[in-house]
C-alpha positions, 0 to 999 in steps of 0.5 A, spaced: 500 500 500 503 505 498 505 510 503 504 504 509 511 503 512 514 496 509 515 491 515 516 483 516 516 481 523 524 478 524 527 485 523 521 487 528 523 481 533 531 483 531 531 491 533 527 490 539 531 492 546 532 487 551 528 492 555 521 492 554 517 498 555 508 500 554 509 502 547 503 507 548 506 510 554 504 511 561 499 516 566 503 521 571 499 517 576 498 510 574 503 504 575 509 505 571 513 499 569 518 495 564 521 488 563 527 487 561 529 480 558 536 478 561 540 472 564 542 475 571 540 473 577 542 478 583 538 486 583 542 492 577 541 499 578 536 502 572 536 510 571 530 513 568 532 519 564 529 524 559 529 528 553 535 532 555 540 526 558 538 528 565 536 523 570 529 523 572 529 517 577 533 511 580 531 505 582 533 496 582 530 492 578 527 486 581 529 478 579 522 475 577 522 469 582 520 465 576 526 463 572 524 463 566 517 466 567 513 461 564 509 464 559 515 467 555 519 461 557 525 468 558 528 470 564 525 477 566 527 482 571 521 487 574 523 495 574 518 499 577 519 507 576 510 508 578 514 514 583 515 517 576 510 522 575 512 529 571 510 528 563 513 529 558 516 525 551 522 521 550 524 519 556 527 512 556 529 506 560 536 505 561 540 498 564 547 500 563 548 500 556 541 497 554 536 502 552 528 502 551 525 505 546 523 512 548 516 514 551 511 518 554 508 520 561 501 524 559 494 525 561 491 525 554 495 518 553 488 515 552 484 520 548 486 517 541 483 510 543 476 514 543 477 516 537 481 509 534 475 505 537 469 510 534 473 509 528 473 501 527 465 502 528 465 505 521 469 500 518 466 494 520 458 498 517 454 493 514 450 494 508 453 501 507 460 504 502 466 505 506 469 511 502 476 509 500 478 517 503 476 516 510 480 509 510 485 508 505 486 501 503 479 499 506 475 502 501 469 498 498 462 499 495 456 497 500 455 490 502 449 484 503 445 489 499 441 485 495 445 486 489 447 479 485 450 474 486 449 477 492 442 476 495 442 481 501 440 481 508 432 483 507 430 477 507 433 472 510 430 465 512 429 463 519 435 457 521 430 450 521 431 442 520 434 437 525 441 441 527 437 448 528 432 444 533 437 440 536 442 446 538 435 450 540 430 446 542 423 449 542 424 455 538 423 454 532 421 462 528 419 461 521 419 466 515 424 471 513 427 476 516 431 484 515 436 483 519 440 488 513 445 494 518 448 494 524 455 491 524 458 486 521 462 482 527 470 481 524 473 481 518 469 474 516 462 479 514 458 475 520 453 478 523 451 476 530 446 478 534 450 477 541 455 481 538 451 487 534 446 488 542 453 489 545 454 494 540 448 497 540 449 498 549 456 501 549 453 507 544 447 507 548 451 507 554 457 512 551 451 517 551 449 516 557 455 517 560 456 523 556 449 527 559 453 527 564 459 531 563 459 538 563 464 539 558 463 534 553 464 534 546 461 531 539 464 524 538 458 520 535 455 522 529 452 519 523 458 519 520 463 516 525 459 510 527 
């Protein structure tokens, strides 16, 4: 796609440092913690500095007890910097000569993940045209609109037979339904019920949360979701 970054995942995996940071960053008041991938076994002193070099904390890593933690089958020390709480960009993490990747310390770390969130609904929008402007690279005409060999979602039957009443016994709706709209599920196009409520309570309760923040602003709109 053209202007997308070129990666693979072993030149990822090669330039990853040993120590392993949040990527996103971290809250002035909120844990802050890092892990670093080594085969020592007793406490290393790690120093926190910003952007300008100067050292904003000192502290010791902490073996974890585990060797090696079994989920990552690697053996891991703890670093703990939560006492860290002035913002800023391009702090890093530093054992000896190892170094993180450089972070944030913000309070508005999160504010994208609303928008990134609301986003995804409108590219998952079921029966509608996604504009090829607003999401480069997912742009499509409508789908499961009636247009053949498509044959829509405005009628579908309702499930019947031997397997539909072993797996529901005693319900047994009959007829054709429009279960046309909503949201499709993933990137396989299914839509289902379950799954589209859910979507339909966390808008609701996302507007009923906003009535009650004085200095809210607009983030539904017909056009996000």
């Amino acid at each position: 796609m053209p202007g997308w970054p070129e990666w693979s995942l072993s030149t990822v995996l090669a330039g990853r440092p040993a120590i392993r940071i949040n990527q996103l960053g971290y809250l002035p008041h909120g844990p802050k913690r890092a892990t670093w991938v080594t085969n020592e076994l007793l406490p290393v002193e790690f120093t926190v500095v910003a952007a300008d070099g100067t050292v904003a904390l000192r502290g010791q890593t902490l073996p974890w007890e585990h060797r090696p933690e079994p989920t990552s089958g690697q053996s891991v020390h703890l670093l703990d910097f939560t006492d860290l709480a002035a913002t800023g960009h391009g702090y890093q993490v530093l054992v000896g000569e190892q170094q993180s990747h450089r972070f944030r310390i913000a309070p508005d770390l999160y504010e994208p993940l609303a928008r990134d969130a609301f986003g995804l609904f409108y590219l998952l929008r079921s029966g509608l045209p996604i504009d090829e402007r607003r999401a480069p690279g997912y742009g499509h005409p409508a789908g499961h609109a009636g247009i053949p060999p498509n044959k829509g979602d405005t009628a579908v039957p309702a499930w019947t037979g031997p397997e539909a009443e072993r797996l529901y016994p005693g319900w047994a709706p009959t007829g054709r339904f429009d279960v046309s709209g909503g949201w499709y599920d993933a990137g396989d196009y299914g839509k289902y019920t379950v799954s589209g409520s859910i979507a339909v309570w966390q808008l609701l309760s996302i507007l009923e949360v906003l009535r009650r923040v004085a200095s809210r602003r607009v983030v539904l709109s017909q056009t996000t979701v």
